[in-house]
N, C-alpha and C positions, 0 to 999 in steps of 0.2 A: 899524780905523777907516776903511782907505779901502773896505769892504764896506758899513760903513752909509753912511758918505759917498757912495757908487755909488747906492745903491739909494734912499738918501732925492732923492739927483739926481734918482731917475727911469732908473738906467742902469747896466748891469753888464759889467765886462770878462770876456771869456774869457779862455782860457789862452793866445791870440796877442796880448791884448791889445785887440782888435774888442770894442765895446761890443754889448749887446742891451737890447729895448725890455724897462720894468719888468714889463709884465703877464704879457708871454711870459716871463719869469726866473721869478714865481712860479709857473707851472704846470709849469715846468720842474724847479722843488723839491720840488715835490707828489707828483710822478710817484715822482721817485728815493725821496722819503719813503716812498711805499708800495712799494716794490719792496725797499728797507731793510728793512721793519716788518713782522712774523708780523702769520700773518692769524687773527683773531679766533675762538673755540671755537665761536658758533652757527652761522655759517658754515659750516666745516668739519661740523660735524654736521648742516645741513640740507642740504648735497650728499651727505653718505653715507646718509641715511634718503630722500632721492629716489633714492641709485642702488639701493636696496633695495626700493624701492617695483616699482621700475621693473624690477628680474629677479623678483618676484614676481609683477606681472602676467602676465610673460613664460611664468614657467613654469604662473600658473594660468591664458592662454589657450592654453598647449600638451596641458595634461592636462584640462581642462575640454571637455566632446564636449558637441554638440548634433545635433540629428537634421535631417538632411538631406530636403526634401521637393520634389516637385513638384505643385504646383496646378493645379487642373482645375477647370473650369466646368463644372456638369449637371444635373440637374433628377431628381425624383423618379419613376417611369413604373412601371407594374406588368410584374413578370415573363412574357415570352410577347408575344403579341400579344393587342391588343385585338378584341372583336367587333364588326364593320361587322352595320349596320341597312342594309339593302336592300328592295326594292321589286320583285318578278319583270317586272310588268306598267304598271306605272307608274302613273297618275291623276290625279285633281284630290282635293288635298288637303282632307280635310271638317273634320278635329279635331287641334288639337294637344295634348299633355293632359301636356307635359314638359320644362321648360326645361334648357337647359346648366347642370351641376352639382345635377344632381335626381340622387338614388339612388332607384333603382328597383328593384323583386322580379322574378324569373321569372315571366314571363307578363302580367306588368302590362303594362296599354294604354298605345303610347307615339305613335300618329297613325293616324287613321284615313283611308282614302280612298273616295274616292266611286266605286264600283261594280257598277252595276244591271241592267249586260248579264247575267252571270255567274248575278245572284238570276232575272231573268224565265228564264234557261235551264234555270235549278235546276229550278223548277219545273212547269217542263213535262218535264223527266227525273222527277224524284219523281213526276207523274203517270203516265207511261208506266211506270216501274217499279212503280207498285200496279196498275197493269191486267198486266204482264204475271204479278204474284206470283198473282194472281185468277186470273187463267186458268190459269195450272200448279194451281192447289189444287182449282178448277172441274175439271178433265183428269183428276186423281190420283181424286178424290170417282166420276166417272165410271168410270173403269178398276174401284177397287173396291167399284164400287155402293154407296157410300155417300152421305151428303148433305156437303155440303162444310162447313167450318172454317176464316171469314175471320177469325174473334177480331178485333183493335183493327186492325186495317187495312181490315177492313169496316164497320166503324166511323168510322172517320177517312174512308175512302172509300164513303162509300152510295149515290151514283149510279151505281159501280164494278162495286159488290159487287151491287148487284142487277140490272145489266145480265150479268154473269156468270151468276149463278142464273136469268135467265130464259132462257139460251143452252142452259145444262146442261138443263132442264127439257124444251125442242126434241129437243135431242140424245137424252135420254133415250125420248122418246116415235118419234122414229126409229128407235132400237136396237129400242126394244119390237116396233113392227109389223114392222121384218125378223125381226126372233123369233120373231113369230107366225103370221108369213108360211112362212117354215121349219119351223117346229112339225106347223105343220098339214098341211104335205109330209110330214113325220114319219107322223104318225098316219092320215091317208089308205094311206100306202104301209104301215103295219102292218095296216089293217084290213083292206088285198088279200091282202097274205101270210097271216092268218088266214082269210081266206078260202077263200083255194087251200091252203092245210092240211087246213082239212074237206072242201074238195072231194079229196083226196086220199083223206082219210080213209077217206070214202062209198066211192072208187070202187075201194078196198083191201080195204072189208066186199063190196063188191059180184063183187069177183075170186076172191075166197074162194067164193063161193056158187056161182059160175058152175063153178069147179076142184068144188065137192062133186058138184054137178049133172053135170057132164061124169062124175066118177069112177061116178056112178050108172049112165047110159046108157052108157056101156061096157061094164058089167059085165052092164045087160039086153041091150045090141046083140051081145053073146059067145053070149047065151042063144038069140038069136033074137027077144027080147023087145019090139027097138027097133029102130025103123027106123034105117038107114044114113044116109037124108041126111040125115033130123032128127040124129045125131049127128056130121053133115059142118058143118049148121049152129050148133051150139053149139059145135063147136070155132074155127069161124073167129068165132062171136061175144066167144068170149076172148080170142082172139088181138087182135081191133079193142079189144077192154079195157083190153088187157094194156098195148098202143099208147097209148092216152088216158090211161091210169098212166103211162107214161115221162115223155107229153110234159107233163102236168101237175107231175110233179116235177120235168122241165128248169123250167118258169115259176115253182114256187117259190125256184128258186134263183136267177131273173134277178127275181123279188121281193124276196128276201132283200139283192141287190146295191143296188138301188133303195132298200131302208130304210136302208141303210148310207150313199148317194150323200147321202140328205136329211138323217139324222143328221151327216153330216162338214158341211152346209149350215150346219146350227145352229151347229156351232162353228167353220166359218167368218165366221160373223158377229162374234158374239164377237171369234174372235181378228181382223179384220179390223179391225173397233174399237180395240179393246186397240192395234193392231199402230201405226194409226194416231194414238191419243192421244199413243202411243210416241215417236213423230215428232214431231207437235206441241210434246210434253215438250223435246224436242233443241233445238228451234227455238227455243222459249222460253228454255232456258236459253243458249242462244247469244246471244242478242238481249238476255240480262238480262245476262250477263258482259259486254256492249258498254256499256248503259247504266249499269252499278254502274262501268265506267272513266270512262264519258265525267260521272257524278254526280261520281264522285271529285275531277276535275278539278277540276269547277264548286266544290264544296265547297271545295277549295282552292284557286282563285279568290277563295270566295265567305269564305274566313278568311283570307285575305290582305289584304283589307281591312281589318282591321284588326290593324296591326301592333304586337306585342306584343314584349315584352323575354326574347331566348332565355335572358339568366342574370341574376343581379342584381348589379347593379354601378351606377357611377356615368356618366349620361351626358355625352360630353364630343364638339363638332363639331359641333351642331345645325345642319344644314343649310336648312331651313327656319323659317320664318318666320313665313307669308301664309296666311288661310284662301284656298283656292280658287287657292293658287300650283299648278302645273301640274310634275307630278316625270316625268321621263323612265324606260323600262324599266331597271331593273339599277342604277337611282343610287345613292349611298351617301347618307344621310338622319340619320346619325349615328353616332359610335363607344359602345360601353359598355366601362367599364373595370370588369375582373369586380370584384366586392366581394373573394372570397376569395382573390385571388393575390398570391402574395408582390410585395413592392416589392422594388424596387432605384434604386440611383442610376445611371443613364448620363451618362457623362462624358465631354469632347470633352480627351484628349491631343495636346499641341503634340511635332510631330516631334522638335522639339528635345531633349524631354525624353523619350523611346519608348524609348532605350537604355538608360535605367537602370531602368525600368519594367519587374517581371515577375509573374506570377501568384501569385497568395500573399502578396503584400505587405498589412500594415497600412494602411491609410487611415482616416484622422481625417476626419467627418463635419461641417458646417458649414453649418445650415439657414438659410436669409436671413429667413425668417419668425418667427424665432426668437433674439434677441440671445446671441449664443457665452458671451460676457462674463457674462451671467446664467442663462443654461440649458446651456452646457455643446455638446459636441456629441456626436455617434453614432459609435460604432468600427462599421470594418466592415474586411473584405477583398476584393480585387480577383478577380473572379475569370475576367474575359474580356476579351479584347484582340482587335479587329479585325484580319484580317489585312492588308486594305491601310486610304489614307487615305481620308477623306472629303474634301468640300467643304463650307464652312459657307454662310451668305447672301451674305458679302460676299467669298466665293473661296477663302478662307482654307483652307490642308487640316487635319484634326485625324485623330485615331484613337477610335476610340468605346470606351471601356473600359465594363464594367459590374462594380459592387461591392456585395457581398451586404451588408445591413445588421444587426447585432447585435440590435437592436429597433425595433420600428416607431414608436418616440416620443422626442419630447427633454425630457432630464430625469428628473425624477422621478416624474411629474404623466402615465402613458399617456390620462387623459381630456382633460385640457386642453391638452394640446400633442402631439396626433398627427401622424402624417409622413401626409402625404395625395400622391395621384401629384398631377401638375406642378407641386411645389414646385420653387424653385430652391436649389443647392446649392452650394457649394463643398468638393470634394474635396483632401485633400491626402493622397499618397501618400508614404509612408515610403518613402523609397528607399535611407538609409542612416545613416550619423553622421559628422562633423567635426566637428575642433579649432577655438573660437576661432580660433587663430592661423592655421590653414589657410584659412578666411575672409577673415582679414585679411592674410596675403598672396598668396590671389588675382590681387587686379590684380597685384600684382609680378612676379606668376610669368610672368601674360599679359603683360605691357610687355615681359620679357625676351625670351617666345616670337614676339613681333609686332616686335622692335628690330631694327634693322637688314635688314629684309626690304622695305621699302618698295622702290620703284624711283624 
């Protein structure tokens, strides 16, 4: 009674006796009630399937791996280097005939320039070299007395060709009369030697006669028959014979020397000619080896002009612009990137990550032209690493990896979705595997290694 009586007061003694306030009594009975009173079965069984939940995760973020990657920024680029468009000599631009990202063929016109020195040189070399081919075949024609053989170059050249032919024709007719200038030295100095032949002849019939005549008067002057001087004077008349016989056979042999003198004349002339076109031939071909470099040149000057594409590929750098822009000797005027070279992806690697990075590694491919999400990306592997770093625009150092690509397209679709060079990319290198839980204690691991090291 005096419990309700307390409490319906409004007030409750303790065990000294000290009353307390009603509200605070009942929270006071509450308390010990439940500290009295088992705790209820869904309770106790929603704490033991949370702590079940909670060492399952545990152990399915310990045994659950995921692959570890570092990511790179880099762009699609063909393997090698690309080919630089140059200019030897420079000019004033006449044709442009090729925008940035034109694919072009070997040899295709890709700008032309304006140069007319090179053509007015050409052809005054092209002229000098059909005068000089004319006169070497004019020269050869002469040497073996035949008529010359200009074919399509006396044809093409017929103010040439027939100044040549009327030089040979000159030429010709001077040969002749030294010819027959010497000929006729020839034949004069045979018809002496013929001459003093018969006079020999005669005066060999006549020595004979005179030796029979003497043997005669000897044989009467023995007898008595003949007088002595008449047989003094027929001896001494043979004897002056026999004299005119020597010296007439000296003359024909200083004849004989003289038909040989004029004879070696004749083909001094000849070869004197000959010896001479000889030379000429020299000169000419000296003078045509100078011209057929100094044509050369001009030729390729004069195909410089217009500059063609050395392979086919896609053009990429256009340097120009402006008809009649003005290009300097040796400038670069565009890149082509060859059609047939393999691609690859070049990648800028962050220091940071260079250590776990090695050659061989997997990398997952990720075209930005291309949604991942719906097309998927490109396997490739790593397979060059710079030795030192770079610097990017804003300072920054990276390391330049390049990764060989599995196929040159995303997807499934190589027509509709090709990997073209300067796409951009994103690389991500396989670098290894972790645990969930190794993830997610991480930071802990760092706070521990970073605790207490402060100053």
């Amino acid at each position: 009674m005096k419990s309700i009586l307390d409490v319906n007061l409004g007030w409750q003694l303790d065990g000294s006796g000290v009353g307390l306030p009603r509200a605070r009594a009942r929270y006071l009975a509450q308390s010990i009630n439940l500290e009295e009173s088992d705790v209820p079965g869904v309770v106790s069984g929603g704490i033991f399937l949370t702590l079940v939940l909670v060492v399952a995760a545990i152990i399915w973020a310990a045994v659950t791996v995921v692959a570890e990657v570092a990511t790179a920024q880099g762009k699609v680029v063909p393997a090698g280097l690309n080919h630089r468009v140059q200019h030897l000599e420079g000019g004033i631009i006449e044709t442009i005939d090729v925008r940035d990202g034109d694919a072009v063929q070997a040899g295709q016109l890709l700008l032309r320039v304006a140069n007319r020195v090179p053509k007015s040189e050409r052809s005054q070399i092209l002229a000098r070299r059909a005068t000089l081919l004319l006169e070497s075949e004019r020269i050869l024609a002469l040497i073996e007395s035949r008529e010359p053989e200009f074919g399509e170059l006396g044809e093409h050249w017929p103010t040439l060709a027939a100044r040549q032919l009327a030089t040979l024709t000159a030429q010709k007719a001077r040969l002749n009369s030294q010819l027959e200038l010497a000929q006729a030295r020839v034949r004069q100095r045979e018809a002496e030697l013929k001459r003093q032949l018969r006079q020999i002849e005669s005066g060999r019939a006549e020595l004979a006669v005179l030796q029979e005549q003497l043997a005669i008067r000897e044989s009467l002057a023995a007898r008595g028959a003949f007088s002595t001087d008449d047989l003094l004077s027929l001896q001494a008349r043979l004897l002056d014979r026999q004299g005119q016989l020597a010296a007439e056979e000296d003359s024909v042999a200083v004849a004989q020397d003289a038909l040989e003198e004029s004879r070696r004349a004749v083909a001094e002339v000849r070869s004197r000619s000959i010896e001479q076109s000889e030379l000429e031939i020299g000169r000419i071909a000296g003078e045509l080896a100078e011209v057929e470099a100094t044509l050369l040149r001009l030729e390729d000057a004069v195909q410089r002009s217009e500059i063609r594409a050395p392979v086919a590929g896609v053009v990429q750098g256009l340097a120009v612009n402006t008809i009649g822009a003005v290009i300097e000797p040796g400038a670069i005027l565009m890149e082509l990137v060859p059609a047939d070279r393999q691609l690859i992806v070049e990648a800028r690697i962050s220091p940071n990550d260079i250590g776990h990075i090695k050659i061989g590694q997997p990398v997952d491919i990720k075209v930005s032209s291309y949604d991942p999400a719906r097309y998927g990306s490109v396997p490739g592997q790593l397979e060059r690493i710079s030795a030192s770093t770079f610097l990017d625009e804003q300072g920054n150092p990276y390391y330049r990896a390049e990764v060989k690509l599995s196929k040159m397209h995303v997807g499934k679709d190589a027509v509709s979705h090709p990997i073209i060079p300067g796409m951009t990319v994103r690389a991500d290198v396989l670098t290894g595997e972790k645990s969930i839980l190794d993830y997610l204690m991480k930071p802990i691991y760092r706070g521990f290694q970073r605790a207490f090291t402060e100053r």
